[in-house]
C-alpha positions as CSV (number, residue, x, y, z in Angstrom):
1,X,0.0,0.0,0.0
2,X,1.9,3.4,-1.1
3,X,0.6,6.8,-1.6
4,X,0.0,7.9,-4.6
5,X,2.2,10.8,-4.4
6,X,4.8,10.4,-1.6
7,X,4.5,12.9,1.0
8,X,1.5,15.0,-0.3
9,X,-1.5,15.7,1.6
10,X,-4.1,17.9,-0.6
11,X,-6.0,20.1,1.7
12,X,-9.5,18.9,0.9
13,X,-11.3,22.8,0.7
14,X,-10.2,25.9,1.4
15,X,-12.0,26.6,4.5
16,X,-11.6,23.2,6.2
17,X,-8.4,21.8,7.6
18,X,-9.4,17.8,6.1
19,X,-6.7,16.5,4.5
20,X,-6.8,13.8,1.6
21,X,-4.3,10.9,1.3
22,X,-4.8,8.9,-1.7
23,X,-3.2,5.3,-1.6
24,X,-3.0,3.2,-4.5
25,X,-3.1,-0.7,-4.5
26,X,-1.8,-2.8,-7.1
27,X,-2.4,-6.4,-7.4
28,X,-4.4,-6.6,-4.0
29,X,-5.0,-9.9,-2.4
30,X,-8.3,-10.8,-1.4
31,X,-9.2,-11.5,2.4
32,X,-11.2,-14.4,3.7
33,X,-12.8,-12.8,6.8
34,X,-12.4,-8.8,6.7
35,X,-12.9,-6.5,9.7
36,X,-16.1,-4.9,9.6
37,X,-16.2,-1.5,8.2
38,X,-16.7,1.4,11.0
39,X,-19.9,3.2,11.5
40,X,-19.0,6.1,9.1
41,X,-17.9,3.9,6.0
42,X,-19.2,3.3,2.7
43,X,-16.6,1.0,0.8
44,X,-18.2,-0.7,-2.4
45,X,-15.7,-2.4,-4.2
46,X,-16.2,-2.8,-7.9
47,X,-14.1,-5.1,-9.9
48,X,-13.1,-5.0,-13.6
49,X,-13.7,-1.2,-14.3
50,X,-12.4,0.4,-17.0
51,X,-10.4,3.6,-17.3
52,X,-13.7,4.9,-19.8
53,X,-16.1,3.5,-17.1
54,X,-14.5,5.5,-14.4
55,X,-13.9,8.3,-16.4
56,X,-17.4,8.0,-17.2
57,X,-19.0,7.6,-13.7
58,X,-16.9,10.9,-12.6
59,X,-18.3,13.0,-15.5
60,X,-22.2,11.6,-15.1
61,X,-21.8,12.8,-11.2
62,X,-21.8,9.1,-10.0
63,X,-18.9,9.2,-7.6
64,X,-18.5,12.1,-5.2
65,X,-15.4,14.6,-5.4
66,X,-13.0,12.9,-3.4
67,X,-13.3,9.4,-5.1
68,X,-13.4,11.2,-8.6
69,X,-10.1,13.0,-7.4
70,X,-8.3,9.7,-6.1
71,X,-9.2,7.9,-9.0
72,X,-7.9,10.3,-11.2
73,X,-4.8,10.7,-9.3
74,X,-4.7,6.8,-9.2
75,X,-5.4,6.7,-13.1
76,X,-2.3,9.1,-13.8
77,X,0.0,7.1,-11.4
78,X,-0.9,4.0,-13.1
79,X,-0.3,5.3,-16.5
80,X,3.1,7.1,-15.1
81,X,4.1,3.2,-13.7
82,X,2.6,1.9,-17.6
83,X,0.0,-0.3,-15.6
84,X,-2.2,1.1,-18.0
């Protein structure tokens, strides 16, 4: 598990002091029994997306602003390591 972009934290909005950290995962392995999400999550994970799909999802307003922004930062990465 790395950052995308070692030591960067982008200050989520101007007026609040929320941080993002993206991580990117390549070639994750899948766990038998995973820990239960906490209260406050919303995890869905979608398998075998493409870079269009994604692309897609971001521009019809179907992923909020800080998944579209990961995922882009992620899609760049990936492209930067030619995973993509």
């Amino acid at each position: 598990l790395d950052r995308i972009y070692d030591d960067v934290s982008i200050p989520m909005d101007k007026y609040v002091v929320t941080e993002i950290v993206a991580y990117l995962v390549i070639d994750p392995v899948k766990v038998e029994n995973p820990r239960p999400l906490d209260a406050e999550e919303d995890i869905e994970i979608v398998e075998g997306v493409s870079v269009d799909e994604i692309l897609e999802l971001i521009r019809n307003g179907q992923m909020n602003c800080i998944g579209g922004f990961a995922s882009l930062l992620a899609i760049e990465k990936l492209r930067e390591l030619l995973e993509i």
